[in-house]
C-alpha positions as CSV (number, residue, x, y, z in Angstrom):
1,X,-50.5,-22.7,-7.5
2,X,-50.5,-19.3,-9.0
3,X,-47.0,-18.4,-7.6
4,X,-45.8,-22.2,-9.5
5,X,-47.0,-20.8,-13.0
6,X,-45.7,-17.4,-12.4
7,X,-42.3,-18.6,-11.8
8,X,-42.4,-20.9,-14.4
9,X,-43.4,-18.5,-17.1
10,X,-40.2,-16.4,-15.8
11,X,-37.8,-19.2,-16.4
12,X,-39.0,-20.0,-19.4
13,X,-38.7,-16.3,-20.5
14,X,-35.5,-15.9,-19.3
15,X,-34.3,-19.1,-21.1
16,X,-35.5,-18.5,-24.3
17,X,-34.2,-14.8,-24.0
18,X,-30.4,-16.2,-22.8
19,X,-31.0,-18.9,-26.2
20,X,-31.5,-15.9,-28.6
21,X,-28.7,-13.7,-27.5
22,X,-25.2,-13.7,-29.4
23,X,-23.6,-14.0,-26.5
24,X,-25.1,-17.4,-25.9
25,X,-23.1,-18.7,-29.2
26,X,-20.3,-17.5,-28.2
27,X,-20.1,-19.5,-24.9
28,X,-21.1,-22.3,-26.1
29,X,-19.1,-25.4,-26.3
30,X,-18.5,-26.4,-30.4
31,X,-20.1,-29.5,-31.1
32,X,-17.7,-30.4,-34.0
33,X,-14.4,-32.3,-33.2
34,X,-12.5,-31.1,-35.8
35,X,-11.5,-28.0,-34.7
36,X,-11.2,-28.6,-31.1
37,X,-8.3,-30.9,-32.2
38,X,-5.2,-29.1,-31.4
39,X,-6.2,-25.7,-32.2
40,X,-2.5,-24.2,-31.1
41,X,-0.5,-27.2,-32.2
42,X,0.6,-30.1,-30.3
43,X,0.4,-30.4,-26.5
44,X,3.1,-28.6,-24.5
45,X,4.7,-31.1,-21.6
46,X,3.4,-29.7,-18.3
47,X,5.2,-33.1,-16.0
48,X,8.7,-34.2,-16.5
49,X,10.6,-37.0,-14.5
50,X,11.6,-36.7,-11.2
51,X,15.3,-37.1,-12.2
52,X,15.0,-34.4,-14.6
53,X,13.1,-31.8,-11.8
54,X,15.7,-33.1,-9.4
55,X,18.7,-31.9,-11.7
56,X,16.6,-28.8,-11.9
57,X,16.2,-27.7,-8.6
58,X,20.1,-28.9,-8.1
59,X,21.2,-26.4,-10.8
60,X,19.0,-23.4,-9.9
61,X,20.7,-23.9,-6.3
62,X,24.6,-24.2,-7.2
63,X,24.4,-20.4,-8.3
64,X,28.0,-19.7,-9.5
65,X,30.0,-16.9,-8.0
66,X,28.7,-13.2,-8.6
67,X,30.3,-10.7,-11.2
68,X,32.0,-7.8,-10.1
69,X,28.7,-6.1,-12.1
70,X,26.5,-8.1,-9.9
71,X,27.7,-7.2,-6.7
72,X,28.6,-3.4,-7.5
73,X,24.7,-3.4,-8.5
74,X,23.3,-4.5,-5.7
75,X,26.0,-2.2,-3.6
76,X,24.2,0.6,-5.4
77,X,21.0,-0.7,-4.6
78,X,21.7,-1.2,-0.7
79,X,22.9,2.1,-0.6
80,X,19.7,3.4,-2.4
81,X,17.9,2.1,0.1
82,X,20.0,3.2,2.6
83,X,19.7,6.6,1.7
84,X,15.9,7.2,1.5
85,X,15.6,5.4,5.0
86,X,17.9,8.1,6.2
87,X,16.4,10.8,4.3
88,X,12.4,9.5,5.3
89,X,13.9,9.2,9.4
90,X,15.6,12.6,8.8
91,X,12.1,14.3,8.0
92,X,10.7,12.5,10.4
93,X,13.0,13.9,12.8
94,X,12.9,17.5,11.5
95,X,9.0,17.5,12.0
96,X,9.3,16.0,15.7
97,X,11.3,18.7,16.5
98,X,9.6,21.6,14.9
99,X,6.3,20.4,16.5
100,X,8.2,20.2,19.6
101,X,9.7,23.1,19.5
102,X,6.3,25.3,18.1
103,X,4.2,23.4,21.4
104,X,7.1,24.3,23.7
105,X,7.0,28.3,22.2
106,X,2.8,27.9,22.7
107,X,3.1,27.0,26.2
108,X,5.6,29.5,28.0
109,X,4.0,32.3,25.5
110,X,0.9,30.4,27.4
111,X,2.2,30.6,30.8
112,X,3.7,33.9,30.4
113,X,0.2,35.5,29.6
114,X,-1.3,33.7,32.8
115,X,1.5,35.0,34.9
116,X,1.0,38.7,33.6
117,X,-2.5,38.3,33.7
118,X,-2.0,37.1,37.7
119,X,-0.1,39.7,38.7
120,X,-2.1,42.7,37.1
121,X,-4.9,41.0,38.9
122,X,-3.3,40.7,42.3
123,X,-1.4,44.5,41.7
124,X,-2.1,46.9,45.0
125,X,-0.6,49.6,43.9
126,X,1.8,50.1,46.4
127,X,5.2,48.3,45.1
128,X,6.5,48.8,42.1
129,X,5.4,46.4,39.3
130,X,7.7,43.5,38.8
131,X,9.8,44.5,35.6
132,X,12.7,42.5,35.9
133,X,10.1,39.2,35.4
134,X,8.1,40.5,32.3
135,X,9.7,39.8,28.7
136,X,10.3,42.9,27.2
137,X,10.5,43.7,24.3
């Protein structure tokens, strides 16, 4: 029962405290009728007739031929285009390869070292090193 007056006394607080604010007034719906008669003039006409939306649609779909200007425009624009695919699948391309190239370059320098590293290992001491294999430089 205490929980039932507690909450009541909230919403009454709350109420009271929403009814004092500015804000409130502002929100509120005017009661006089005068000025919520056309405050921006008369009506605008949101329907028209279905002949009349008909011969709209009917126009906007007949397009007349396209100007020299027109087509030349979007030529340029095509070609735009075009060009910054190229230039974004050229980078892309330049990349692939430098990566490919830098992980190739890792893995013989890679393989080289394992292969010297092998053959110091397995060295006797009786033939002569093998030279003619070793990158020198």
């Amino acid at each position: 029962m205490a929980f039932m007056y507690a909450s009541l006394l909230a919403l009454l607080t709350v109420l009271l405290a929403l009814s004092l604010t500015p804000e409130a007034d502002a929100a509120a719906v005017p009661s006089s009728t005068a000025s919520a008669k056309d405050p921006q003039g008369p009506p605008k006409k949101i329907f028209m007739k279905e002949s009349d939306a008909s011969h709209f649609f009917r126009k906007r779909s007949r397009r007349g031929a396209k100007s020299q200007d027109e087509i030349n425009a979007e030529q340029r624009l095509v070609l735009a285009a075009d060009e910054r695919k190229r230039e974004f699948h050229e980078e892309k391309r330049n990349e692939l390869e430098s990566y490919s190239e830098e992980d190739q370059d890792e893995q013989n320098e890679r393989s080289r070292t394992s292969t010297e590293q092998w053959r110091e290992f397995h060295y006797d001491g009786m033939d002569p090193p093998h030279e003619y294999n070793r990158h020198s430089v």
